[in-house]
N, CA, C and O of each residue as an XYZ file, in Angstrom:
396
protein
N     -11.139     81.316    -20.988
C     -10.639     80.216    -20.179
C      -9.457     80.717    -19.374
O      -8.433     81.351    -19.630
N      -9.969     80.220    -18.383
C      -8.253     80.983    -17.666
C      -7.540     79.472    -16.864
O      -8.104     78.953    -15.900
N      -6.405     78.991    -17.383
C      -6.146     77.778    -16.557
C      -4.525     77.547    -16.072
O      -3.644     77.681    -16.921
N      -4.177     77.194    -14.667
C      -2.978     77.549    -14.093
C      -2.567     75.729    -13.917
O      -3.153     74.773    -13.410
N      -1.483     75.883    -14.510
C      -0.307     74.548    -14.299
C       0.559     74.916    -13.210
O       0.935     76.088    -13.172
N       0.863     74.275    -12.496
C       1.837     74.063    -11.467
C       3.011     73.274    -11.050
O       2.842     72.059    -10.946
N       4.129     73.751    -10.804
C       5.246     72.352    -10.954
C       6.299     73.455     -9.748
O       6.127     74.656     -9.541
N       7.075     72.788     -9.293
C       7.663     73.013     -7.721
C       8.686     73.995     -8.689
O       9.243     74.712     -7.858
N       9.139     74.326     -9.889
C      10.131     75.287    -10.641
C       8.889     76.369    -10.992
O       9.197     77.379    -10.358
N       7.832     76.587    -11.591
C       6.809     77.688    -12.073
C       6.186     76.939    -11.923
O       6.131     75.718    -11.779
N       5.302     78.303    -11.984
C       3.716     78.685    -12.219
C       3.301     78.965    -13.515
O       3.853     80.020    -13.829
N       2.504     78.496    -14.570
C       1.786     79.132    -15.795
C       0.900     79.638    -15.390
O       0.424     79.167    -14.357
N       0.200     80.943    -16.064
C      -0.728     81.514    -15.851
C      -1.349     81.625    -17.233
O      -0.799     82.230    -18.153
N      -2.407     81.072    -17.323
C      -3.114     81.644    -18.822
C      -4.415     82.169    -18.288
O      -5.181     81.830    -17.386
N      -4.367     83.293    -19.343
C      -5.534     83.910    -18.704
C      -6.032     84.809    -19.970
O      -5.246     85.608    -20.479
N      -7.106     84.685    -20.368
C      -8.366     85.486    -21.622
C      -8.860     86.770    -21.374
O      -9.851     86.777    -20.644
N      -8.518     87.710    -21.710
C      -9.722     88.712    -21.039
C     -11.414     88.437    -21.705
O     -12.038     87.507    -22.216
N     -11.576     89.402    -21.450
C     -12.882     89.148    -21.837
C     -13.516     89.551    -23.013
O     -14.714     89.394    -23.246
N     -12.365     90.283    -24.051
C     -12.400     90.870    -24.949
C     -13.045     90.391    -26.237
O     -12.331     89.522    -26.737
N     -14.040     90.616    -26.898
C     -14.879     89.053    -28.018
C     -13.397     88.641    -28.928
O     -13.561     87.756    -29.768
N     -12.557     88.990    -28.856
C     -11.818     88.662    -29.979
C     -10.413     87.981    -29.187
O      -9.518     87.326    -29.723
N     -10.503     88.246    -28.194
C      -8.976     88.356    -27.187
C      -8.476     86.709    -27.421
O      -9.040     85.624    -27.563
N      -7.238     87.160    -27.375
C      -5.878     85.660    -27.710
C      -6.036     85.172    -25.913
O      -6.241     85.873    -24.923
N      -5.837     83.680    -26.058
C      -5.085     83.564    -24.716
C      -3.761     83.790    -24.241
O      -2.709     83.886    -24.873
N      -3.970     83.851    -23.144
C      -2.164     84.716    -22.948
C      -1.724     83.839    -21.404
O      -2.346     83.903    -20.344
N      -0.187     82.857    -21.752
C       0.405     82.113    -21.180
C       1.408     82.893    -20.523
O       2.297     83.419    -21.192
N       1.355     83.021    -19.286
C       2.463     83.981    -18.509
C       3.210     82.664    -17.475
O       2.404     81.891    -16.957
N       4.531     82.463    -17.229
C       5.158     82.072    -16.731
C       5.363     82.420    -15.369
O       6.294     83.196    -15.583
N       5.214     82.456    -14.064
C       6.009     82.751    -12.801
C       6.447     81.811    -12.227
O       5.858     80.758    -11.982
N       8.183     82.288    -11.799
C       8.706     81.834    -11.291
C       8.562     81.214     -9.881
O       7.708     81.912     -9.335
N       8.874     80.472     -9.209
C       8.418     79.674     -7.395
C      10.052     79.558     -7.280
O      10.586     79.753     -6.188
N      10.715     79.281     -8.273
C      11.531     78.185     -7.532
C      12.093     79.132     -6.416
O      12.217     78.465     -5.389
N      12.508     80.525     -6.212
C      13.632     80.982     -4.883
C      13.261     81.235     -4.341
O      13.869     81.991     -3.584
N      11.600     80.882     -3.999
C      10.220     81.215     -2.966
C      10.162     79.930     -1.972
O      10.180     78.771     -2.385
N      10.100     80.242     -0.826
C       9.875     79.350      0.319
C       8.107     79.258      0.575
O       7.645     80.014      1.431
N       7.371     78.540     -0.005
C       6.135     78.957      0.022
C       5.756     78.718      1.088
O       4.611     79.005      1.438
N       6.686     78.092      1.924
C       5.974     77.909      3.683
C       6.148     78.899      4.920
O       5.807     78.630      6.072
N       6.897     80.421      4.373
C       7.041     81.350      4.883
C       5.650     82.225      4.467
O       4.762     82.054      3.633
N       5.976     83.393      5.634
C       4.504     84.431      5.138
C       5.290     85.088      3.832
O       4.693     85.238      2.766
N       6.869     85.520      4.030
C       7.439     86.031      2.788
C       7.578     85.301      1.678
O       8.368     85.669      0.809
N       7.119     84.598      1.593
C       7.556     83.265      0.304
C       5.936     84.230     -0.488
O       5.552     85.051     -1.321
N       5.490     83.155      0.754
C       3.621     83.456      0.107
C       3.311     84.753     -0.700
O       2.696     84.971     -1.744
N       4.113     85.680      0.376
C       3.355     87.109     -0.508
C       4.535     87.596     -1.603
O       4.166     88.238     -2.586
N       5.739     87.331     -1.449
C       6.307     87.591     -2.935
C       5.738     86.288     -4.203
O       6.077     86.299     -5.386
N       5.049     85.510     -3.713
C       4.064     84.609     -4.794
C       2.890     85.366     -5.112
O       2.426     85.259     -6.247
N       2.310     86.165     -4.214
C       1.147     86.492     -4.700
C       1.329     88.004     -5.273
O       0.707     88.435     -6.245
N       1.988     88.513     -4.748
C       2.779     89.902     -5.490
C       3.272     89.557     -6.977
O       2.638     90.077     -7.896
N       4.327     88.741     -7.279
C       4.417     87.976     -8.420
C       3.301     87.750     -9.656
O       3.327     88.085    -10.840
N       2.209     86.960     -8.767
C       0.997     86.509     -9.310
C       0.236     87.685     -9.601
O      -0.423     87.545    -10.631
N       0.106     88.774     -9.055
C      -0.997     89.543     -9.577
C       0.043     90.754    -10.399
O      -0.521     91.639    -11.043
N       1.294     90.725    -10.339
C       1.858     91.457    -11.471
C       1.298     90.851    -12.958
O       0.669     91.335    -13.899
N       1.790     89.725    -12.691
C       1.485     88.998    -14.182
C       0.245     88.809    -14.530
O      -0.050     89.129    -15.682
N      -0.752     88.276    -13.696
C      -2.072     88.570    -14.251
C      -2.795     89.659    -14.779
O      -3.711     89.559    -15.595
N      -2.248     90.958    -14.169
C      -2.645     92.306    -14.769
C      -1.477     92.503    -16.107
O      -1.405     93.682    -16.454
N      -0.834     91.833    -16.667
C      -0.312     92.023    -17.709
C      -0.795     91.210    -18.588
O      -0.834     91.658    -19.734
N      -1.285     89.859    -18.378
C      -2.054     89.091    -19.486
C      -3.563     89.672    -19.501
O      -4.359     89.592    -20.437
N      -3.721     90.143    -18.520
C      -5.380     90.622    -18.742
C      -5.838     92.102    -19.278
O      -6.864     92.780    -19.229
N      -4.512     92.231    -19.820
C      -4.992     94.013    -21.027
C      -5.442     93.762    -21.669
O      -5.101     92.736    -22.257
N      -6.499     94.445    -22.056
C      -7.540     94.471    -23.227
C      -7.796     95.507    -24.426
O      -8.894     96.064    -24.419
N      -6.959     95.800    -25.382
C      -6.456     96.966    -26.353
C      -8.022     97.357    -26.544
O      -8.961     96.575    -26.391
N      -8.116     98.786    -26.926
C      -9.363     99.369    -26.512
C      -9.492    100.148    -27.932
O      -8.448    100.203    -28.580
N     -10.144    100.492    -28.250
C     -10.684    100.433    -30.058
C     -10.043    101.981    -30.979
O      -9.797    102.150    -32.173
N      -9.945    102.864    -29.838
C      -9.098    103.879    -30.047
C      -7.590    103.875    -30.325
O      -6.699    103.536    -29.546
N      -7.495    104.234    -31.353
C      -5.354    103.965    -31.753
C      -4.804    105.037    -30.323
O      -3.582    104.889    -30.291
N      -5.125    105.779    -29.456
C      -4.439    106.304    -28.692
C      -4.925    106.252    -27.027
O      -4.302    106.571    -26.015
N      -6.470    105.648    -27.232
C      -6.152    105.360    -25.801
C      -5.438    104.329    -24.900
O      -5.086    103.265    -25.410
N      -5.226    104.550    -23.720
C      -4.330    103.934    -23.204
C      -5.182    102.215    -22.920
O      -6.391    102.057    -22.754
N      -4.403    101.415    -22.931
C      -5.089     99.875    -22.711
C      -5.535     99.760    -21.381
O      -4.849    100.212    -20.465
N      -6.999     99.003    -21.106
C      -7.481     98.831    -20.593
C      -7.423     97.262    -19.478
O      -7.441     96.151    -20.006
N      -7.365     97.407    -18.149
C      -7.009     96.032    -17.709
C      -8.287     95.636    -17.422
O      -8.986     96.561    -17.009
N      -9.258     93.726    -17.567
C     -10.374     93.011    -17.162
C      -9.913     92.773    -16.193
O      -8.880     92.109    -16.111
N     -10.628     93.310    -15.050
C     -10.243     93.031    -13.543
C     -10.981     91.371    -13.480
O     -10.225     90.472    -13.112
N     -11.841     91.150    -13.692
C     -12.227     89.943    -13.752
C     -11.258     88.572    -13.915
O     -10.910     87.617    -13.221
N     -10.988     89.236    -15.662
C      -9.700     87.965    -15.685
C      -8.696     88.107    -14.736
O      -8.198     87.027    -14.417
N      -8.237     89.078    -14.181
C      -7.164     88.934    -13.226
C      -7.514     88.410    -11.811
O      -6.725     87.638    -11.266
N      -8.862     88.858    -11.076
C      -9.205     88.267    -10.603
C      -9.269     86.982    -10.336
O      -8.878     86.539     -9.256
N      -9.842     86.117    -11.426
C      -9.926     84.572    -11.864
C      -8.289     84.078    -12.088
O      -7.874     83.205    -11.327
N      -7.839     84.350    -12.595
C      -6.551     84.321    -12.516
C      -5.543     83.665    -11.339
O      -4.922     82.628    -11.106
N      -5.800     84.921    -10.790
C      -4.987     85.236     -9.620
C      -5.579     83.802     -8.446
O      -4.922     82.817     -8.111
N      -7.008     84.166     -8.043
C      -7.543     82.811     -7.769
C      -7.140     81.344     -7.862
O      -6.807     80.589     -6.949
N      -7.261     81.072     -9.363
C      -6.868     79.798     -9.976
C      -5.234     79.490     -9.794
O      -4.781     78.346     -9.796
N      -4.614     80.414     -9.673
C      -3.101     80.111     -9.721
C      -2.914     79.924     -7.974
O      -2.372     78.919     -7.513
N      -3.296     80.729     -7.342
C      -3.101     80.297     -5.783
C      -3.832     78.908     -5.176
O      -3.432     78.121     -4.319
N      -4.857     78.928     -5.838
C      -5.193     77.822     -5.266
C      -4.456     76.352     -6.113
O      -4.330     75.368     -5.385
N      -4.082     76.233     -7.290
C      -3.197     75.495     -7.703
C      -1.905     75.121     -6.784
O      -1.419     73.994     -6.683
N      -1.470     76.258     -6.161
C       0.006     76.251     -5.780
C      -0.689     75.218     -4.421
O      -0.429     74.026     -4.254
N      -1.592     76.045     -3.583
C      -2.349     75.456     -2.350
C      -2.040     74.006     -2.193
O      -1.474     73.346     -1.322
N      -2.723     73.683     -3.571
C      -3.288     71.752     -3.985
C      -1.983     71.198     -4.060
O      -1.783     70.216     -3.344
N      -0.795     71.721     -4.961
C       0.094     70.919     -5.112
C       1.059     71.053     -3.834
O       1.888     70.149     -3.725
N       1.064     71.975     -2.933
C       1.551     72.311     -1.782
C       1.146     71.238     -0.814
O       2.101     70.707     -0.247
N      -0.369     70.672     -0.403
C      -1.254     69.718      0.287
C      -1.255     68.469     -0.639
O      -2.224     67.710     -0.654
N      -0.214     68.280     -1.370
C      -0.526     66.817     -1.518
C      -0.722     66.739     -3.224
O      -0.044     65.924     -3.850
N      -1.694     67.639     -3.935
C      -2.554     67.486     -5.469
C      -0.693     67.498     -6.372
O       0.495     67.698     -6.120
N      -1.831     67.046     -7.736
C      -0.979     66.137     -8.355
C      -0.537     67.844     -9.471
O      -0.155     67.597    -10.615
N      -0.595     68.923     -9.184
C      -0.581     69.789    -10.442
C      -0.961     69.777    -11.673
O      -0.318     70.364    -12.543
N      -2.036     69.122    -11.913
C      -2.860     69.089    -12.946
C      -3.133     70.859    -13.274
O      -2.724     71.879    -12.719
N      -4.070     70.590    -14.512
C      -4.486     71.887    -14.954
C      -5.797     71.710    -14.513
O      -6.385     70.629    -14.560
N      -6.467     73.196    -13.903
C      -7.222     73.511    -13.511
C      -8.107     74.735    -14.038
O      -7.554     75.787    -14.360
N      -9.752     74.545    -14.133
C      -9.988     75.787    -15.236
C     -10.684     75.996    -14.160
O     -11.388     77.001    -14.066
């Protein structure tokens, strides 16, 4: 499940990899010192956004020494779901959660 809350202070990001066993993982980003109606607002949001999604979407890999593996997918979906959240509550939407 990957599902993004929205409120004019943060962004939540939860996001699953795809791992059969994997925890969900609630990542916080910050909006509030972002002008989201600039092009610079936007892309230090989405720069923001896909830092953190590639950190909830590691997937520990079965070897004690190889290095962890990122689900581009979940970050993908992720990344998606959280922009278009910001979009909705930006145009009007009420910031509900969205899967």
């Amino acid at each position: 499940m990957r599902t993004i809350f929205a409120s004019a202070a943060a962004l939540t990001l939860i996001a699953a990899p795809a791992a059969a066993n994997a925890d969900t993982v609630e990542v916080r980003v910050s909006v509030a010192d972002l002008d989201l109606n600039t092009a610079a607002g936007r892309a230090a949001l989405e720069e923001r956004v896909e830092r953190q999604a590639r950190k909830a979407c590691k997937v520990e890999t079965a070897l004690d020494r190889a290095p962890e593996m990122t689900d581009w997918s979940c970050v993908e979906a992720a990344k998606t779901a959280a922009l278009a959240k910001v979009d909705a509550s930006q145009n009007g939407g009420t910031g509900m959660a969205a899967e």
